[in-house]
N, C-alpha and C positions, 0 to 999 in steps of 0.2 A: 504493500500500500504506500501509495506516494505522499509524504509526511510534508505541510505549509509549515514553514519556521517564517516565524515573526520574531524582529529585533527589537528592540528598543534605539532607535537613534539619537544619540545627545544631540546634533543638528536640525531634526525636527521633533525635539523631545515627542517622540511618539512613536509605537509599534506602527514596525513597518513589512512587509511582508518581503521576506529574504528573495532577490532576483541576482543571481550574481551576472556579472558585466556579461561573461562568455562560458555559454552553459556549460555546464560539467564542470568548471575547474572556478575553484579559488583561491585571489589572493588576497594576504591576511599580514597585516604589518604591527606589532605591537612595540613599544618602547620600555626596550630593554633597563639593564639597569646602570649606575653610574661606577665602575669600579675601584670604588677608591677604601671599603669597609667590608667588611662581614654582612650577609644576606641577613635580612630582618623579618619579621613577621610580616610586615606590610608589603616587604618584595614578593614575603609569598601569595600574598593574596593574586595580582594579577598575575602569575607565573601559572597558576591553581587554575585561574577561572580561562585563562587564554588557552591553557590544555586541553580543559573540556571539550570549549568550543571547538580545537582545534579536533579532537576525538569525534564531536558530534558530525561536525561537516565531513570528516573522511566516512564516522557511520553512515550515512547521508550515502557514499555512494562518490563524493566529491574530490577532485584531484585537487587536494590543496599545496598552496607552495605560501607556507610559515616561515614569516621573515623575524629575526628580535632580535635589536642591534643592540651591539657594549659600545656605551657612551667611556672612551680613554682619553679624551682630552672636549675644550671647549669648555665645561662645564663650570661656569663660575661659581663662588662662593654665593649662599643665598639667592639661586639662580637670577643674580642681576649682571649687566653685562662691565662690573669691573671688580677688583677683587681679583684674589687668587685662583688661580684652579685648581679646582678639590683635588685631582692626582697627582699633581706639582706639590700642592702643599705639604703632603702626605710623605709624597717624596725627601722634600727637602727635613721632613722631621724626622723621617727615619732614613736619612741617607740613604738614599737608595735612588737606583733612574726612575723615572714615572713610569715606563713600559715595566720595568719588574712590578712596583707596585700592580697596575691594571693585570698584568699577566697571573701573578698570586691571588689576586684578591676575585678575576675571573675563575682561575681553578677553584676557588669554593666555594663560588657561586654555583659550578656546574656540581661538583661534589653534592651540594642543598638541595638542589632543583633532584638528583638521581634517588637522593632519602624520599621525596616528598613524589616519586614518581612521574615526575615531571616529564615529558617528550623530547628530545633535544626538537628545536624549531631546524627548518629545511633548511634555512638558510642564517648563519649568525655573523654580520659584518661589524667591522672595527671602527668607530669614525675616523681614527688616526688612519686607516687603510684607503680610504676615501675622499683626500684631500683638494683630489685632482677633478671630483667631480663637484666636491663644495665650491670650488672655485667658478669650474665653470657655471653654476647655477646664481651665483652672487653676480657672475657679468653679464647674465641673462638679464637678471632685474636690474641692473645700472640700465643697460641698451633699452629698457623698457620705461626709462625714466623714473624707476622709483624706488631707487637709491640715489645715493650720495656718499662720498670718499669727505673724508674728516680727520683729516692730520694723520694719516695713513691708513684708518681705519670707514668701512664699508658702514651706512646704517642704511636700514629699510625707511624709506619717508613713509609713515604711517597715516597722516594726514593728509598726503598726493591720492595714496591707495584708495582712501575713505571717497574722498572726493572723484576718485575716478570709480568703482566698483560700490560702493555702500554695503561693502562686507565686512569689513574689522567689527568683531565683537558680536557676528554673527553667534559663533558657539556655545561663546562663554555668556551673551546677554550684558557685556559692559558698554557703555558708552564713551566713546571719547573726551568729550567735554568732563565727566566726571572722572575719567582717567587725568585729567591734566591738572584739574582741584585735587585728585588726592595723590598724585604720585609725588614721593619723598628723593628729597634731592640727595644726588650722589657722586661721589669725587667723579671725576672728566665729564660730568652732566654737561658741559658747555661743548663739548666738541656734538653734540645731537641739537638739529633744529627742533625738536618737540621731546618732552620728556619720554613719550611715550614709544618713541624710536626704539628700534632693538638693532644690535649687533648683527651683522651679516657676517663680516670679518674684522679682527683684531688687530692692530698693531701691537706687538711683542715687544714688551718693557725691556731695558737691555739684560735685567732680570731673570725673564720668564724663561726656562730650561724647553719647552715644546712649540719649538717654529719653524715655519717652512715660508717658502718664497713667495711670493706672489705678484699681482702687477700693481699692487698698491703698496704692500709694505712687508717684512719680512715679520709674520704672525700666524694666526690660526682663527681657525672658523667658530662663528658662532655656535650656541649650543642648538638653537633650532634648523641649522641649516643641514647637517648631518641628516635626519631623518628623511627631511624634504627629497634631497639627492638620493639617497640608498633605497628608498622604498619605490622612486619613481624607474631606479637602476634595474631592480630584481623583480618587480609587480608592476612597470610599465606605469602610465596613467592616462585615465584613474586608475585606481584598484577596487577592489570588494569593501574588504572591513581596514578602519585603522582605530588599533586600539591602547589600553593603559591607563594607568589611576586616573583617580578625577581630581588629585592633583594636580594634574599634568595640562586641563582642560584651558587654563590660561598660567603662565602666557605660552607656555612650550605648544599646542594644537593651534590656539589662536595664529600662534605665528607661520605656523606648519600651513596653514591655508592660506595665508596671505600671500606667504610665499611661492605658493605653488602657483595662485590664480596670478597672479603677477610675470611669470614666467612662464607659463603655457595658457592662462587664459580662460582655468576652471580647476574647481577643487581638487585637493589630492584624490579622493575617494566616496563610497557612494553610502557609506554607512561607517558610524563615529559611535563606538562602544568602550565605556567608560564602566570601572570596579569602582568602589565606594571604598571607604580607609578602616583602614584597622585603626581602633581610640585603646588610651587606656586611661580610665577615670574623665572619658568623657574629650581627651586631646589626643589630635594626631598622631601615629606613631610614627618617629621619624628618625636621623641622624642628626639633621641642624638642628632638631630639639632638646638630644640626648635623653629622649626617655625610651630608646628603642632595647628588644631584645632579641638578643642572635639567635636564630636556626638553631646552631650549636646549642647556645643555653637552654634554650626548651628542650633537646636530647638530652643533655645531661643531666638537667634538672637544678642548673646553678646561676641565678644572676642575681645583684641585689642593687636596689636603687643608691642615687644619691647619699643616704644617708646610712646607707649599710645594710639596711633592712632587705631577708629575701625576697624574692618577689614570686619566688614557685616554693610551691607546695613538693613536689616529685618532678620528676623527667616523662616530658611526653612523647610519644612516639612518632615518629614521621608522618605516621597514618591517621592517628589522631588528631594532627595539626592539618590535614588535608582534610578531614571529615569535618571537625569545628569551622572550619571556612565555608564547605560545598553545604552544610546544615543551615546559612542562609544564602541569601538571594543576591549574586552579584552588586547589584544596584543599591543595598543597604550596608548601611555601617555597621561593624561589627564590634563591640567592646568586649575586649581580654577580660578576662578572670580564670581565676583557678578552678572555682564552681563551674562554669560553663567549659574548660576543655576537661573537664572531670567526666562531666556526664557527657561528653563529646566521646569519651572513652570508653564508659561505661555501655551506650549509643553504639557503638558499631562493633563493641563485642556479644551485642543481642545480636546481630546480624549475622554474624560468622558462626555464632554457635547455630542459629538458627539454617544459615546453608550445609552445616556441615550436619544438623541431625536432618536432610534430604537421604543422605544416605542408607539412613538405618529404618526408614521407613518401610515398613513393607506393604507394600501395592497391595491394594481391596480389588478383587476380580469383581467387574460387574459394577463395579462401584459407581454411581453417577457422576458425571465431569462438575467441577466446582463453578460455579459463574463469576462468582469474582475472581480464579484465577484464568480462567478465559478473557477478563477482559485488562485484565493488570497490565500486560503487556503494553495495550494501547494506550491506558491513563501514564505511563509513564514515559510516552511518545508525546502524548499531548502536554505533557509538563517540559518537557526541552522543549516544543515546540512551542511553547510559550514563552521566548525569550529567556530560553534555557535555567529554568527555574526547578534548579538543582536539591529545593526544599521539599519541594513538591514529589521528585521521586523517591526521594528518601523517605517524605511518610508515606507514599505507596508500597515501597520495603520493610516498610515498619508492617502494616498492615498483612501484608505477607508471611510474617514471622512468625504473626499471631496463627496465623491459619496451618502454619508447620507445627508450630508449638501444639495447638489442638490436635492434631493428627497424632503426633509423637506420644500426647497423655490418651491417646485414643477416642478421642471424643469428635473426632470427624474422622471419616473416611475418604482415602485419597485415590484415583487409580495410576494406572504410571501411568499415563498422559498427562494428569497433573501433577506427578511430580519430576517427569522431564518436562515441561513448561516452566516449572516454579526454578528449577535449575537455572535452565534456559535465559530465565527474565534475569535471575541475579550476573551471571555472568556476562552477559550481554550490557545490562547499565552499573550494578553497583563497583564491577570488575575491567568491563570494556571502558564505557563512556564517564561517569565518576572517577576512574582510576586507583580506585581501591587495592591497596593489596592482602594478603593474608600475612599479616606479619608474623605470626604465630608457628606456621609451616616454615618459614623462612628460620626461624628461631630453632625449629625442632632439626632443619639440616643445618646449622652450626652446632648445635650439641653434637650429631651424628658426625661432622668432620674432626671434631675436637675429640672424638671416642676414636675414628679410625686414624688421628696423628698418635694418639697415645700409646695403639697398636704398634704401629709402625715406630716409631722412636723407642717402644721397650724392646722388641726385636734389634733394635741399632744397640743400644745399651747390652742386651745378653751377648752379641756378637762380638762388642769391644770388652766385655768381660772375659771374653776367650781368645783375646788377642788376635780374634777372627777380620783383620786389619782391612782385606778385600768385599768383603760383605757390607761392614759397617758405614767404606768410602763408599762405595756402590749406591747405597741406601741415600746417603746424604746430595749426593751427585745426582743423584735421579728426581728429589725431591728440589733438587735447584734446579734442573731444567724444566723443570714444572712452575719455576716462581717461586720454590718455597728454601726460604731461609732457615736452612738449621745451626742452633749454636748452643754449643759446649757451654755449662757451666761447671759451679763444685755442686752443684744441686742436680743434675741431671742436665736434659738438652732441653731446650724450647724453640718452637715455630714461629716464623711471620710468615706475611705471602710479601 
């Protein structure tokens, strides 16, 4: 059956019925993240929710080509356009170049995203990689009159644009006039005719450690101009979806459009999807705030605020931090507590015991087909097809559970058609399209490799007790070409991989 997905557009704040440009295939651009720190709660959230999506459109049948670029340079302090760059600065505090910083702080981004099951995206580019087309898109809009060069540095005329297009602040719903009453003045503000100007490109302080050449000054590209370029590079334009926090909605999307209708003469893209933020006590969760907590800490189960205080109860599981998110609705904010990923926890291990007593059911011959799980299937078609409203299946799984759970205590009967349906639906959404995984199985085969090392390494041990010198190296030598590091102590031998 052929499934209508309706979007939510933040451009026409309203459900829209999903038509991508060129049938069968879509492209799908999200903004990635800025690598200059440890992945946070709040990165996971659109990493989470852009997965989905990205699982639902392939379920769909759809050829997607999934772009989510690493923002390594450009990206100012307090994303205004002077100030430091967050991975320069990072750099120069821990000595270190800026591309190792980005390069480290990328591998544990990708590390978080693999815990929380995340998809690598089709396509992951670098803005530093991409220098050559930010450029040429900054002298696309000079040629188009709506820029200007300012003591070597590029800015967007925001107020030419206004007056030629009457789009600025389409997205986000600001107004100019009220942008120029409340925008706060900022060192090199005089080199922009209107406050409301953004960086296209930078002139490089003699300073600043990440510059490249150009025809206006030797520097680097704005923080909005990166997207613009890379997404028009890899997904043509327009594209399908462009997506990412609702942080992000002004000024980084605002500027994303301007720039785009400016140099080709219409929007990046034909549908604008925006996640809602992770709070805690009601605020942002962020980096420039410093009330963020790492990925890592929620594994572990160790962070403690400002004042010393913990702030976890225990260590939550990768899955659990993926279920507490997808338990609501993109579009809404979500506030931390320990109580809420508690029972986030408590939440999807109903579920897992509930798929796994499928097994031990034993099929009622004869038995009548159940109606509500004949129609489960569909209500949980019609919840992602509802602007992918991830709450919604999850209480159809819930309701599911119950109906396993009754059969198990005997008090319904089930035949195997409904309980390969009930299979069926869970692996299909709570495991396909959710991304759920079985953490639990995954746990029982580390016990079972940590049982067959201890095989294998006391066999090593009785062999060097017999001076058995050919055996013992053997053993070790084999388990190195396999990745696995054995080493001697006074205590016995121990593994890593």
């Amino acid at each position: 059956m052929e499934q209508q997905l309706l979007i939510y557009n933040t451009l026409s704040r309203q459900k829209e019925l999903f038509r991508p440009i060129n049938e069968g295939h879509v492209g799908m651009y999200v903004c990635g993240p800025t690598v200059y720190g440890d992945a946070h709660l709040g990165h996971a959230r659109p990493a989470i929710t852009f997965d989905v999506v990205f699982r639902y459109l392939q379920h769909l049948g759809y050829k997607v080509r999934y772009v989510r670029n690493i923002t390594d340079v450009g990206h100012l302090e307090h994303d205004a356009d002077e100030g430091e760059d967050k991975i320069a600065k990072k750099a120069r505090l821990e000595q270190l170049e800026p591309m190792e910083v980005a390069q480290y702080y990328t591998n544990r981004y990708h590390a978080a995203m693999d815990k929380l099951n995340v998809l690598p995206p089709s396509i992951e580019p670098h803005a530093s990689g991409h220098i050559m087309e930010q450029i040429a898109l900054v002298q696309s809009i000079l040629d188009a009159g709506l820029a200007y060069v300012s003591n070597g540095s590029v800015y967007f005329d925001v107020r030419k644009y206004q007056e030629n297009t009457h789009k600025y602040g389409q997205l986000s719903g600001r107004v100019i006039d009220e942008m120029l009453a409340t925008t706060r003045e900022l060192d090199g503000q005089d080199e922009k005719r209107f406050p409301g100007d953004f960086a296209l490109w930078k002139k490089a302080s003699p300073e600043h450690i990440m510059r490249w050449p150009s025809p206006w000054s030797d520097g680097f590209p704005g923080w909005h101009a990166e997207c613009t370029a890379m997404g028009a590079k890899y997904l043509g334009s327009p594209f399908d979806i462009h997506g990412g926090g609702m942080d992000l909605v002004f000024p980084h999307h605002e500027s994303e459009i301007a720039q785009c209708v400016a140099s080709t003469g219409h929007a990046p893209c034909r549908y604008w999807m925006h996640n809602n933020m992770i709070t805690i006590n009601g605020q942002k969760m962020g980096k420039s705030l410093g009330n963020f907590i790492t990925l890592d800490e929620f594994f572990n189960g160790s962070h403690k605020d400002k004042d010393g205080k913990e702030m976890l109860d225990q260590a939550y599981s990768p899955m659990t931090i993926r279920f507490f998110i997808l338990q609501a609705h993109y579009r809404s904010t979500v506030d931390f507590s320990n109580e809420a990923l508690q029972a986030s926890e408590k939440g999807f291990s109903k579920l897992m015991e509930a798929y796994k007593a499928l097994s031990r059911i034993a099929a009622a011959a004869g038995a009548a087909g159940d109606s509500g799980i004949a129609s489960l299937r569909q209500k949980c078609y019609d919840a992602m097809n509802d602007d992918f409203a991830t709450p919604m299946v999850i209480s159809h799984l819930f309701e599911a559970a119950k109906t396993i759970n009754s059969a198990v205590d005997g008090k319904l009967k089930l035949n195997q058609a409904d309980i390969d349906e009930l299979k069926d639906v869970f692996d299909t959404f709570l495991f396909g399209i959710l991304g759920m995984r079985d953490e639990a199985a995954e746990g029982n085969n580390t016990a079972l490799l940590d049982g067959l090392m201890g095989i294998i390494l006391d066999i090593r041990a009785a062999a060097k007790a017999n001076k058995d010198w050919t055996t013992s190296d053997k053993i070790r030598d084999s388990l190195n070409a396999l990745g696995v590091t054995v080493k001697d102590g006074k205590d016995g031998a121990t593994y890593s991989f």
